[in-house]
VEXMI-466033 format. One record per residue (C-alpha): z, y, x; residue in one letter. Coordinates in steps of 0.02 Angstrom, whole numbers, plus 50000, padded with zeros to 5 digits. Each point is the difference from the previous one (the first is absolute). Last residue first. Layout:
<pts>
<pt <Z, Y, X>, a> ...
</pts>
This chain:
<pts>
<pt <47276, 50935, 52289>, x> <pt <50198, 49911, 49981>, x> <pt <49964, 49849, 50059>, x> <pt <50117, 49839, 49917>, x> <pt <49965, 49841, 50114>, x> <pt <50049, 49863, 49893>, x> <pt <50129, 49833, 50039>, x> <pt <49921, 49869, 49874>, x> <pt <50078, 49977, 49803>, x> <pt <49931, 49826, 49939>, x> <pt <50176, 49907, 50035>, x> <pt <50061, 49884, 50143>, x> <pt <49926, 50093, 50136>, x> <pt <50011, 49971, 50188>, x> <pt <49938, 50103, 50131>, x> <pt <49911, 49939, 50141>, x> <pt <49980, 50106, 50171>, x> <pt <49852, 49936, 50123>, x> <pt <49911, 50184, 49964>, x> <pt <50021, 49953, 49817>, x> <pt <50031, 49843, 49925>, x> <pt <50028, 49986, 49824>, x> <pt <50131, 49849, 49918>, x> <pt <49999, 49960, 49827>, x> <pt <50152, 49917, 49897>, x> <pt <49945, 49970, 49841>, x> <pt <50106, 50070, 49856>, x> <pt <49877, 50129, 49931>, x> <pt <50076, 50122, 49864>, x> <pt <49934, 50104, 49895>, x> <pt <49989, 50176, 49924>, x> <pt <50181, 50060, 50038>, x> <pt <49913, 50111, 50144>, x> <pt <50103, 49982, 50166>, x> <pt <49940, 50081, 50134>, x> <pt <50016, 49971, 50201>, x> <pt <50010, 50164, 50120>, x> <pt <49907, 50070, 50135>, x> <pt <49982, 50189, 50031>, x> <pt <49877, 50068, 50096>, x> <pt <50033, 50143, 50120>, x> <pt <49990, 49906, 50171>, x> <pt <50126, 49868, 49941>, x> <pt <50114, 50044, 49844>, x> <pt <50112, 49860, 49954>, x> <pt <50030, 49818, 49924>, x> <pt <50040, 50086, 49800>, x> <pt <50013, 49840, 49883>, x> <pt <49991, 49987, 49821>, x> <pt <49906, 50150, 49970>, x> <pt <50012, 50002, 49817>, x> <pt <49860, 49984, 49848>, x> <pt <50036, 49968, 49824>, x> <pt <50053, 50188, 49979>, x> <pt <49835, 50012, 50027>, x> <pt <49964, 49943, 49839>, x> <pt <49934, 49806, 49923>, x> <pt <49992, 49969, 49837>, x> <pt <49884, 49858, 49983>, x> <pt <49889, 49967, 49866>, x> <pt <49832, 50119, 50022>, x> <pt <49998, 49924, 50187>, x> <pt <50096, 50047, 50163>, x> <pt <49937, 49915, 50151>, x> <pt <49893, 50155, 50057>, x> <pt <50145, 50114, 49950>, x> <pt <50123, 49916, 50127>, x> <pt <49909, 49984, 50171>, x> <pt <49922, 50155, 50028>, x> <pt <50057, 50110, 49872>, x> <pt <50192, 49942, 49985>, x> <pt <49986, 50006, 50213>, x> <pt <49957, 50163, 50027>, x> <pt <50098, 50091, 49872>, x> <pt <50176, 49892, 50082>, x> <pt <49936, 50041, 50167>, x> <pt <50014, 50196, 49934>, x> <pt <50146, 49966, 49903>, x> <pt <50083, 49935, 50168>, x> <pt <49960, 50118, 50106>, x> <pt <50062, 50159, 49863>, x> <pt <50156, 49890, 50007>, x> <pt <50040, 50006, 50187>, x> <pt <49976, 49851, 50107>, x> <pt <50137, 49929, 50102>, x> <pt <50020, 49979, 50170>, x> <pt <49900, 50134, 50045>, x> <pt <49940, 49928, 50132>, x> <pt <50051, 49823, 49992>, x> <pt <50056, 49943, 50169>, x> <pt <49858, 49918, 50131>, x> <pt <50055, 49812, 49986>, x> <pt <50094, 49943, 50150>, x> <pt <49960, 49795, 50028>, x> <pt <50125, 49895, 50050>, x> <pt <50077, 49926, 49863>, x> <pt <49836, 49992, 49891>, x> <pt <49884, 49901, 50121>, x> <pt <50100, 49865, 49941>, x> <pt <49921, 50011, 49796>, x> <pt <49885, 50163, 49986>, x> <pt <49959, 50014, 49839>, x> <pt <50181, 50075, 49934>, x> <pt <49889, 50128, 49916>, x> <pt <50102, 50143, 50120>, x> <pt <49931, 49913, 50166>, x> <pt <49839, 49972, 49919>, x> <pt <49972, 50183, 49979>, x> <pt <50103, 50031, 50168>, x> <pt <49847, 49870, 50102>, x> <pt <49858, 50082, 49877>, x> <pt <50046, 50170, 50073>, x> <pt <50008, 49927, 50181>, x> <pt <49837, 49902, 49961>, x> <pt <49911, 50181, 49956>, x> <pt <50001, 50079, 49819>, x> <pt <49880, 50136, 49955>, x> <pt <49872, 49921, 50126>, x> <pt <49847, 49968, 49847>, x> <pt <50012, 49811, 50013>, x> <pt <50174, 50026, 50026>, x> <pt <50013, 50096, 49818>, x> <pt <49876, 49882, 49925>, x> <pt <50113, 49828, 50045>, x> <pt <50143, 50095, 49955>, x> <pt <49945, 50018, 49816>, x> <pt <49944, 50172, 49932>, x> <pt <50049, 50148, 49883>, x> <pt <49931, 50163, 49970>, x> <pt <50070, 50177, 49980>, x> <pt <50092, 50065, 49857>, x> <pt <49886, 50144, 49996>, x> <pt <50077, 50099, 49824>, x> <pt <49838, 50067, 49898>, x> <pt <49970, 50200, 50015>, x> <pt <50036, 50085, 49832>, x> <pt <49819, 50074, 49942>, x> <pt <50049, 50195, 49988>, x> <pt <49791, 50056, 50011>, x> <pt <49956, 49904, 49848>, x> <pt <50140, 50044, 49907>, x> <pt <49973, 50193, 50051>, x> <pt <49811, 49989, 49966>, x> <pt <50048, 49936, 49808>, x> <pt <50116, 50139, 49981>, x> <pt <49877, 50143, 50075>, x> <pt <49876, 49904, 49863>, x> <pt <50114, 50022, 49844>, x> <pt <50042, 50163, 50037>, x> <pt <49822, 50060, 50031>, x> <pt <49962, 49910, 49834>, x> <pt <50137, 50088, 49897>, x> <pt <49925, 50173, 50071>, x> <pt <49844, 49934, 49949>, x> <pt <50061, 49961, 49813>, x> <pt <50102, 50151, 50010>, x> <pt <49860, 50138, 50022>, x> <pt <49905, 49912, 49888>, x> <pt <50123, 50037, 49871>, x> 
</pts>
């Protein structure tokens, strides 16, 4: 009987090290920013801003003669977009979110896809949380870019 009990124990223990040891990793979804943060850090220069703008419809005259650097890829795939998707409902969504709302990711789109500049991928979001209709305008390395809701163009990095 005794013979069991440890033998049962010894089990029991090699299980318990095995799902300590097998911990499933956590998906990186990587991090997101706003453009003023990604220039400040040189992940976007003023040609990047110049096509980001370019493809926001920011840049008014300028617009007919400038040649925005092409989006590469030119769309993102769908593992890309879950991950920004992650990102976003965590940083921006669940903080919001109180006991009353019900609120999923499936809440959360990428509304806009501008392109892929020195591997960072900048998009605008669109939550279904709220709505601002003030018109805002951010200037950033002498390039403004007009809003007219609360969602701002993002820096998605995937590290």
């Amino acid at each position: 009987m005794i013979k069991k009990l440890i033998g049962l124990m010894v089990a029991m223990l090699m299980l318990f090290s095995l799902a300590a040891c097998n911990k499933s990793e956590e998906v990186k979804v990587g991090r997101l920013e706003s453009l003023q943060e990604a220039y400040n850090k040189n992940l976007l220069n003023e040609q990047d801003l110049m096509s980001i703008a370019y493809y926001h419809g920011s840049l008014g005259g300028v617009a007919g003669t400038f040649i925005p650097t092409p989006k590469e890829p030119e769309t993102l795939s769908v593992e890309t977009l879950n991950k920004i998707r992650q990102v976003f409902f965590k940083t921006y969504v669940e903080p919001k979110v109180d006991d009353f709302d019900i609120v999923t990711i499936d809440d959360v789109e990428v509304l806009i896809y501008y392109g892929t500049y020195n591997g960072v991928v900048v998009v605008r979001m669109k939550d279904n949380f709220g709505f601002v209709g003030v018109i805002r305008k951010i200037v950033i390395a002498g390039i403004t870019f007009e809003y007219s809701s609360g969602n701002d163009i993002l820096v998605w990095i995937d590290k």
